[in-house]
C-alpha positions, -999 to 999 in steps of 0.1 A, spaced: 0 0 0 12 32 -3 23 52 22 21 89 33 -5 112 42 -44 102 54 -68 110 31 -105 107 47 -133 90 31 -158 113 10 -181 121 -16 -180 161 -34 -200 172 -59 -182 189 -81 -190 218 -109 -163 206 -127 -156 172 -134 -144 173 -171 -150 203 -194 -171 222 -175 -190 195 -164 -206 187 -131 -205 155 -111 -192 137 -83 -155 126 -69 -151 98 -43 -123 99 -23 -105 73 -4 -73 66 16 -53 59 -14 -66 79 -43 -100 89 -59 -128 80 -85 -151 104 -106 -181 103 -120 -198 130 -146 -238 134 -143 -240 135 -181 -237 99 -195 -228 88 -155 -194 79 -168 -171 70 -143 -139 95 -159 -110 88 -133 -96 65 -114 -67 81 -95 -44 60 -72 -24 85 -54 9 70 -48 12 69 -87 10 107 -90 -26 114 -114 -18 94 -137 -56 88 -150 -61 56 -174 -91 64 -187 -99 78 -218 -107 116 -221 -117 126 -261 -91 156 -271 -119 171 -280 -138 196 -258 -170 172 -245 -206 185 -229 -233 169 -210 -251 150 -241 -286 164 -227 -271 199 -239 -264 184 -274 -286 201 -303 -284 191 -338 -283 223 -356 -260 240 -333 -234 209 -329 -236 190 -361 -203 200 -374 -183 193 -337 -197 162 -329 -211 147 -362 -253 141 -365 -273 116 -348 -274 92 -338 -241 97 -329 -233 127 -327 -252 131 -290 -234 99 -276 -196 114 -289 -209 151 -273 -199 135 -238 -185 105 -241 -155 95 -217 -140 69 -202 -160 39 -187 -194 46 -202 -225 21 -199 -241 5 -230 -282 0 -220 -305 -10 -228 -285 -20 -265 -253 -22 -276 -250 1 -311 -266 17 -334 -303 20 -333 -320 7 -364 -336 29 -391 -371 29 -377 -354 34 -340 -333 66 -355 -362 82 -367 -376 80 -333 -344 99 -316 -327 68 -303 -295 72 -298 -260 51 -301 -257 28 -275 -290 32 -258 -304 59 -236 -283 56 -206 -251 73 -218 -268 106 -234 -292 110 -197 -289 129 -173 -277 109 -140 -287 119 -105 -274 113 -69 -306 95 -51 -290 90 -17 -257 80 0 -257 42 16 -251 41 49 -216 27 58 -182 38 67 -164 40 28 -170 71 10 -205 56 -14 -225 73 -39 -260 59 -54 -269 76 -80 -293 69 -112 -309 78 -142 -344 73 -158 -349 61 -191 -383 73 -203 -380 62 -243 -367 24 -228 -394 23 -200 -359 11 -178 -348 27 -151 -307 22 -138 -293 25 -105 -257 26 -95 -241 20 -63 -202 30 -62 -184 22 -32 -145 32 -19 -122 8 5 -110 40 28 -75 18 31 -70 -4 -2 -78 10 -41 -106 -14 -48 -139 1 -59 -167 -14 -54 -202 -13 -79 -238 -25 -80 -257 -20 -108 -293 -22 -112 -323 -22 -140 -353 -18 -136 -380 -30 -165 -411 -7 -159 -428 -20 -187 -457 -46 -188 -432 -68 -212 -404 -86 -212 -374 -72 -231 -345 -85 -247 -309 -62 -234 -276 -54 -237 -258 -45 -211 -223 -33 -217 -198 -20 -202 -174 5 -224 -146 9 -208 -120 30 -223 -82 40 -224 -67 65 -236 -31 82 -233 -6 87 -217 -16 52 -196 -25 38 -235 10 36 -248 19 17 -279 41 -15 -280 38 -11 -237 2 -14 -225 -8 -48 -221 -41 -61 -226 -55 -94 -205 -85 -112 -200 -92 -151 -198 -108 -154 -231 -115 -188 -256 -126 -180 -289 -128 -151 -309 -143 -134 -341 -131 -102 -360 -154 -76 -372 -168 -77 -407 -151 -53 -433 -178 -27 -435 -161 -15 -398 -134 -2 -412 -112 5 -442 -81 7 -424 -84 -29 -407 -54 -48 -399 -69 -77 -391 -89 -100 -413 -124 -94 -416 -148 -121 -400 -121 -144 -392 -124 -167 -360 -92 -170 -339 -77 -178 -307 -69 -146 -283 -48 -130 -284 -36 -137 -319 -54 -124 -348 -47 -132 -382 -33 -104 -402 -52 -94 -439 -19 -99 -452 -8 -131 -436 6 -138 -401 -8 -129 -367 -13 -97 -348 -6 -100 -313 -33 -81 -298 -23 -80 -262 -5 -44 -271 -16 -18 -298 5 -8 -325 15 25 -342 -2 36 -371 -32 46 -386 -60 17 -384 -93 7 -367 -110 -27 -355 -132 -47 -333 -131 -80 -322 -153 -102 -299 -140 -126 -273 -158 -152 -253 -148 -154 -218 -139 -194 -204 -173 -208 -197 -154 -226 -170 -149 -193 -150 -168 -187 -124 -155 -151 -122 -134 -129 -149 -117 -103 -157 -100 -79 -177 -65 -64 -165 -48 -34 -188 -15 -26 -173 15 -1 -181 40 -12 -167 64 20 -175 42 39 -150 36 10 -133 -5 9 -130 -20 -24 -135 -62 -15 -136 -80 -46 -134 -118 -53 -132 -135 -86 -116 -174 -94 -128 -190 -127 -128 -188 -145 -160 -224 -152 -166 -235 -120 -162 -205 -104 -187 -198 -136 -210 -180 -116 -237 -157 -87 -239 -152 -64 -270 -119 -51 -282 -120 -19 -298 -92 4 -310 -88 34 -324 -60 50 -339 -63 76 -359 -86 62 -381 -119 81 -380 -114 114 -400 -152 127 -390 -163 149 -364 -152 148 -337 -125 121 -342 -109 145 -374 -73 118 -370 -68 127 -335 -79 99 -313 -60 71 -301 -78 49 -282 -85 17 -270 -122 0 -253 -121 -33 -237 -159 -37 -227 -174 -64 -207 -207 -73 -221 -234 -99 -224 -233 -87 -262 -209 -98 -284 -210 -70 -314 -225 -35 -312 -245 -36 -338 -291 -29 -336 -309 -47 -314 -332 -62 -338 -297 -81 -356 -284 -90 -321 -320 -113 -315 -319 -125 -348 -283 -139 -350 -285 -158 -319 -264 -174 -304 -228 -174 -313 -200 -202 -300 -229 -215 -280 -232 -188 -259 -259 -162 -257 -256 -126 -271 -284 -110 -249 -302 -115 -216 -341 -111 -213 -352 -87 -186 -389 -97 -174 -416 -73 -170 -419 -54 -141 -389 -71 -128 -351 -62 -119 -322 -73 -129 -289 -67 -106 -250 -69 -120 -220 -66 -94 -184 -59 -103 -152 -42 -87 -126 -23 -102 -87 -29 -79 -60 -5 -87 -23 -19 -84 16 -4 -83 33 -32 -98 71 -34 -111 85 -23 -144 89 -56 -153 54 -69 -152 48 -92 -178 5 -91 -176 -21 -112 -160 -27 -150 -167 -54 -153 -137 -73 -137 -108 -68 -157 -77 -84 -135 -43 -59 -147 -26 -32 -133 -47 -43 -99 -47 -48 -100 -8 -10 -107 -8 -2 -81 -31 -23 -51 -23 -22 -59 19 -57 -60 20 -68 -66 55 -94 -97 65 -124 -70 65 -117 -60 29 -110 -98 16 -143 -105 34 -163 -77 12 -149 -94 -18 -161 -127 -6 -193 -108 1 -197 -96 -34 -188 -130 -53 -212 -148 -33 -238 -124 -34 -231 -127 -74 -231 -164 -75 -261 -169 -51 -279 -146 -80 -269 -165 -111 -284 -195 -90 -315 -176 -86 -316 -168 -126 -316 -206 -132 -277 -199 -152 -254 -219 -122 -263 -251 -116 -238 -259 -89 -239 -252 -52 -222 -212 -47 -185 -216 -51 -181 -195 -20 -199 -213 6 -161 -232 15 -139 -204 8 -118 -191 33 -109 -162 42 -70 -164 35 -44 -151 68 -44 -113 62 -32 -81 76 -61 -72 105 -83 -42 100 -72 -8 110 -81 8 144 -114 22 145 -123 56 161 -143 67 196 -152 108 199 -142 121 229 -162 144 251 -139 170 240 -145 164 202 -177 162 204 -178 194 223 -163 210 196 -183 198 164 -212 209 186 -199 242 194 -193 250 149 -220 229 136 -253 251 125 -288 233 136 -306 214 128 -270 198 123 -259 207 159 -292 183 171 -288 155 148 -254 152 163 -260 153 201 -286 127 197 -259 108 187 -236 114 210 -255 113 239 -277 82 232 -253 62 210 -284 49 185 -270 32 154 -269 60 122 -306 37 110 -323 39 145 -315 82 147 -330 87 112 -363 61 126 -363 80 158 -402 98 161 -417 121 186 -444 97 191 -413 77 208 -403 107 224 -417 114 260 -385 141 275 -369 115 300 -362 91 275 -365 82 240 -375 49 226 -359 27 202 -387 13 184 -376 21 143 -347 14 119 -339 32 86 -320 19 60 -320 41 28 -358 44 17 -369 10 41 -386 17 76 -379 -14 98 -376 -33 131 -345 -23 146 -316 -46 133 -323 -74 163 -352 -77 187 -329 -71 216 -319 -37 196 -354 -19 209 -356 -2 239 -356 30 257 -327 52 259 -320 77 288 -323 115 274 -298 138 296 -308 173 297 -278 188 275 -298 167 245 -333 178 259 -329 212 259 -320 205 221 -344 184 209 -372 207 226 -358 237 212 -354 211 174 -393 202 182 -404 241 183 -384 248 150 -406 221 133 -441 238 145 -445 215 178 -459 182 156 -469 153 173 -461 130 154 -437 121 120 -404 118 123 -380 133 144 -354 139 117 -371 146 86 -367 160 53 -389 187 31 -413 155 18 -415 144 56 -391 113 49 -363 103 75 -336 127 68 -305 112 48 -277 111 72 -247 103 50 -259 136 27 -256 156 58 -221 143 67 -209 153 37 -229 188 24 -225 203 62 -208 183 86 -175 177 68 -169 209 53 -172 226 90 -152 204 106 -124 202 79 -125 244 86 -119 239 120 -95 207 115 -118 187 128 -116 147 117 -146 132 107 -149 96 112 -184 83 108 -216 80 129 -205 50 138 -179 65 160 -204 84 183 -221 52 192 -178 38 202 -181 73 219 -208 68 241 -193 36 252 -158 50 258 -174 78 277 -195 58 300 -163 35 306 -142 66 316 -164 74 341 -163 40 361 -199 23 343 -198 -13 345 -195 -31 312 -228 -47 317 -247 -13 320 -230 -1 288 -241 -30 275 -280 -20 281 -274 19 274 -264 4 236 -286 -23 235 -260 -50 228 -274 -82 219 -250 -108 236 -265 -96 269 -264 -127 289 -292 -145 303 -284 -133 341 -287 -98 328 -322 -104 314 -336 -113 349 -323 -80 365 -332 -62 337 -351 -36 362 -321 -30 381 -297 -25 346 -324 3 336 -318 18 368 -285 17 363 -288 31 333 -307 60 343 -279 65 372 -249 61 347 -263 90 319 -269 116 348 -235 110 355 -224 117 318 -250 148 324 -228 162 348 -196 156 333 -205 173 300 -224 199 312 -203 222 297 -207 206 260 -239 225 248 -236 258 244 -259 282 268 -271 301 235 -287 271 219 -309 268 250 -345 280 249 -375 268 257 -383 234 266 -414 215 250 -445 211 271 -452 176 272 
């Protein structure tokens, strides 16, 4: 891992991505990902200790949001439709959906676009998952498909592995053939030529006809073994590295039906970035090689580009929708997926970021193992992974395409590196984010410090629950789903010291004295989004102040750290958080814990009596 300076977990929206454009950077310990909210491209993928060196392709020429894109005005930059809107934006890993090429005649006519209508929308940030690493979920609606997509993107704070969810929606009342691909791009200085190497675990292969290009090196329509391609004019091009020169080609590669996962790792090793991405196979059975070099003479690509896409897909050829059903089939394997009515379809796949020697020589095969040895991932992180490829598999079951029992069941988690050292608030931090923090900010806060609910119980905390001596645990919120609390024992009635009264009575006058409704709400009456807070008001004040920000998690540590400082038994902390490995002797004298209890947070009263400030009191609510 690299070393140096901490960089904290977050997600920024910024105004300028690429170009001008707005969208969203996730940073983590070790570097950073962005994403534009035209086209939802993910455009970087940063690991610091490399310096910013970004492999991902960005066009030379100057790109806008493809929403913005208007025939008359931009014909001659970016070429017509039903290009023209997709090349307005385009960069680096873009998402094919729901088809993978051109539209047909019929479908033109319409105003369908290249590729589908998922890279030429408008994406938008729904909400921010609940959990330590810096996540976004974000989204875009596809009104001419009757689809809807979701994407969940999530950091590692310690180790460059990003994690993604993807997932479509059919809103329609019938089922629909797809494509699903994934376009992922590189471009210079990380696409070098004769350097870059180009891996994936593929079987057989088959070349683009000759109408793709006039400038092919390759043999038109010729089957092959990757990753040599026979040559028009005899021999075989190697195509694990692109050449100099002036051509253009596509070729489609079916993945080892024996895989249970795969892959596809593109590695320089002069700078010493090895990017590889690990999908499950049945979802992604083919990946598409397309290159680019200076062989499109059009607008926008007027010679210029060099580039190179290596595209995970359940589609072998981008070519309309209506050719992909008919053809079928090709080496056995299917070239779409249907997606039922009314149904959803999920996809899961991470993208791990490595500094490896000068003298790499590429990647033969993914093993988790290996990269837990290479990258020092610690046991937590290995068990996300395992997480994710079982969660994968145990879905492929479900969608009748794996037979066998889930590959993952007997895996074990190999020795690792532990996890790093989580973090308790003290008293006197918390005294001082509640001393900058505006309200209702300030409240949302001291409800967590001073009755350490988990982030889900705060934002399913109601008056109705709330009686002035205590408040009771009876909700749990996790994104848009109101629940039990995660375990039975989790419900219960917390202590309320008078520092967090006086707050929430003043918080309860603010909102026009309800009765009822959430305690924490939003402008639609919904539980407020926690993780959006963190990171539009808490974060940016406490980064002002040099404050460290380490999660709502660590209040609840707090609380407990807290109590133990000032001489509460283990077993009363243990009630105050509603533990569930309470033991059995506890659950007789549960009368005398809540006493206790009661005891233990006027004690905590008295020692912090200083943390809320005498101008946030006011009135207190009439019960």
């Amino acid at each position: 891992m690299p070393t140096g300076v901490k960089r904290a977990s977050s997600v920024i929206h910024h105004p300028d991505i690429l170009d001008g454009r707005p969208g969203f950077r996730l940073h983590g310990g070790w570097g950073y990902v962005s994403v534009l909210e035209g086209g939802g491209h993910i455009c970087e993928l940063v690991l610091h200790a490399l310096g910013v060196v970004n492999p991902l392709w960005r066009p030379t020429w100057r790109t806008i949001d493809p929403s913005g894109y208007k025939p008359r005005k931009h014909l001659r930059i970016y070429g017509p439709l039903p290009e023209g809107r997709l090349l307005a934006g385009i960069a680096g890993h873009s998402i094919s959906f729901d088809y993978f090429g051109p539209p047909s005649p019929e479908e033109i006519a319409a105003g369908h676009s290249t590729h589908g209508e998922a890279p030429v929308v408008n994406w938008h940030k729904q909400l921010t998952r609940q959990t330590p690493q810096a996540t976004l979920v974000y989204g875009a609606q596809l009104p001419q498909a009757e689809m809807r997509l979701q994407r969940v993107i999530s950091l590692d704070r310690d180790n460059p592995v990003v994690y993604c969810e993807e997932t479509a929606f059919n809103l329609a009342t019938f089922d629909r053939p797809i494509s699903w691909n994934h376009h992922v791009t590189f471009g210079p200085p990380f696409l070098e030529p004769n350097v870059t190497l180009f891996d994936m675990p593929a079987t057989r292969s088959k070349a683009c006809p000759a109408t793709f290009s006039k400038k092919m090196a390759i043999r038109p329509d010729s089957n092959f073994r990757w990753p040599n391609a026979p040559r028009k004019q005899g021999g075989f091009l190697n195509l694990r590295t692109s050449e100099k020169g002036r051509y253009g080609h596509y070729t489609a590669h079916l993945l080892n039906p024996a895989l249970k996962s795969a892959f596809i790792a593109v590695c320089n090793p002069r700078l010493r970035l090895l990017v590889l991405y690990v999908f499950n196979r049945n979802d992604f059975p083919w990946v598409g090689n397309w290159e680019e070099s200076h062989n499109r003479v059009h607008a926008p690509w007027n010679g210029r580009e060099f580039c190179r896409g290596f595209e995970f897909s359940t589609t072998p050829f981008p070519i309309p929708r209506r050719g992909t059903v008919t053809n079928g089939a090709l080496f056995g394997e299917s070239t779409y997926r249907w997606l039922p009515a009314r149904s959803m379809a999920k996809s899961k796949y991470m993208i791990v970021l490595f500094d490896v020697p000068q003298d790499f020589t590429g990647v033969a095969s993914v093993v988790l193992k290996d990269i837990a040895r290479r990258e020092n991932l610690s046991r937590t992180t290995l068990g996300h992974i395992k997480h994710f490829l079982s969660g994968a598999f145990r879905y492929a079951r479900r969608q009748g395409v794996l037979e066998n029992p889930n590959p993952m069941h007997d895996v074990e988690i190999p020795e690792a590196r532990p996890a790093g050292e989580t973090h308790a608030y003290s008293l006197e931090e918390e005294a001082q984010m509640l001393a900058i923090l505006p309200e209702p900010t300030a409240t949302v806060v001291a409800t967590a410090v001073f009755t350490g609910a988990r982030k889900g119980e705060i934002r399913g905390f109601t008056w109705q629950n709330y009686d002035g001596p205590e408040i009771r645990v009876e909700k749990s919120v996790w994104r848009s789903h109101v629940d039990e609390p995660k375990r039975p024992k989790s419900k219960g009635a917390i202590p309320v010291i008078a520092q967090l009264k006086l707050l929430l009575d003043q918080h309860w006058e603010r909102c026009g004295r309800p009765h009822n409704g959430f305690i924490f709400s939003n402008e639609l009456g919904n539980p407020m989004n926690l993780e959006a807070l963190a990171v539009d008001v808490i974060r940016p004040a406490l980064e002002k102040a040099n404050l460290a920000w380490h999660g709502w998690h660590a209040f609840r540590r707090g609380l407990a750290t807290n109590l133990h400082r000032l001489g509460v038994s283990d077993k009363v902390i243990q009630q105050i958080l509603r533990h569930a490995n309470v033991s059995t002797t506890m659950n007789i004298y549960v009368k005398m814990v809540s006493v206790d209890a009661a005891n233990a947070m006027r004690t905590l009263e008295t020692m912090c009596a200083t943390t809320v400030q005498p101008e946030r009191l006011g009135s207190t609510r009439i019960m």
